[in-house]
N, C-alpha and C positions, 0 to 999 in steps of 0.2 A: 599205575594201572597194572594186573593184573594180567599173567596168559593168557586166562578163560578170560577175561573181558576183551583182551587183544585179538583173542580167538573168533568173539563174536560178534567185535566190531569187521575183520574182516568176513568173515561170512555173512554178514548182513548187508558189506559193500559188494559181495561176489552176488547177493540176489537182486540188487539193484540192479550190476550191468546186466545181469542176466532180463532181465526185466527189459532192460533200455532196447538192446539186441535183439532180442525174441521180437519186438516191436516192429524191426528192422528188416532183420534175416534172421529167423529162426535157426537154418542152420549154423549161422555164428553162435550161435546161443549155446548150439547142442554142441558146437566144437569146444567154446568158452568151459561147459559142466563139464565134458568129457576131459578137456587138460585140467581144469582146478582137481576132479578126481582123482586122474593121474599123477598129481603131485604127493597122494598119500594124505595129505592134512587133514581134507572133508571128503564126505561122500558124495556121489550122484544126488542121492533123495533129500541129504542136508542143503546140497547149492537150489534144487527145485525146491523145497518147502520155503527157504527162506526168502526165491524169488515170489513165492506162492501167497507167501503170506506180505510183503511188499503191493503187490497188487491187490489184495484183499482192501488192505489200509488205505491205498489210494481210493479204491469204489466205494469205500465208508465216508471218508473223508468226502467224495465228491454229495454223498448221500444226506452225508448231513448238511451241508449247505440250501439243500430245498426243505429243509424242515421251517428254514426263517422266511423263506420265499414269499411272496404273498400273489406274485402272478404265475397262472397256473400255466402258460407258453414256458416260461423260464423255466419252473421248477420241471416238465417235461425233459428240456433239454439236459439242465441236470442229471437225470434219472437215466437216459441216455449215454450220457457221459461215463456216468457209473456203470452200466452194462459192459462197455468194454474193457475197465478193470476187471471185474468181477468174471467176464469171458476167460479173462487171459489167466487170470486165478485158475481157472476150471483147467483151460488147458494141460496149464504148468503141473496140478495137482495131478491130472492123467497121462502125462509124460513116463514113457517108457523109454528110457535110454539105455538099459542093458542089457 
């Protein structure tokens, strides 16, 4: 493996908790971006975009499972489901933390 691949396995793990956390306590979250930054390795907008784009995948994902749906209560709730990914997508994407 690779820096750059070691590179971007971990910052793809650093959008995930961030993800998990924001869910939780968002200020975990902002503390979580703010030390991984202060380490030097990534940036602020690199640990948000990469949690950004983690929830994105998740609302897609949720999205396309009512595409096979045939009852229109479930695929509702799906669509649902998806909105709060997609929320927290938007969040994360308008996150100012510096």
């Amino acid at each position: 493996m690779s820096v750059d691949q070691r590179a971007a396995m971990k910052l793809t793990a650093a959008g995930s908790e961030v993800v998990a956390r924001w869910r939780e306590d968002p200020r975990q979250a902002v503390a979580l971006v703010q030390g991984l930054a202060a380490s030097g390795e990534v940036g602020v907008d690199e640990v948000l975009d990469a949690a950004m784009d983690e929830a994105v995948l998740v609302g897609l994902l949720a999205l396309q499972g009512v595409r096979t749906t045939r009852d229109p209560s479930t695929a509702a709730e799906r669509c649902l489901g998806a909105v709060a990914h997609i929320s927290l997508a938007i969040t994360l994407a308008s996150a100012d933390l510096d």
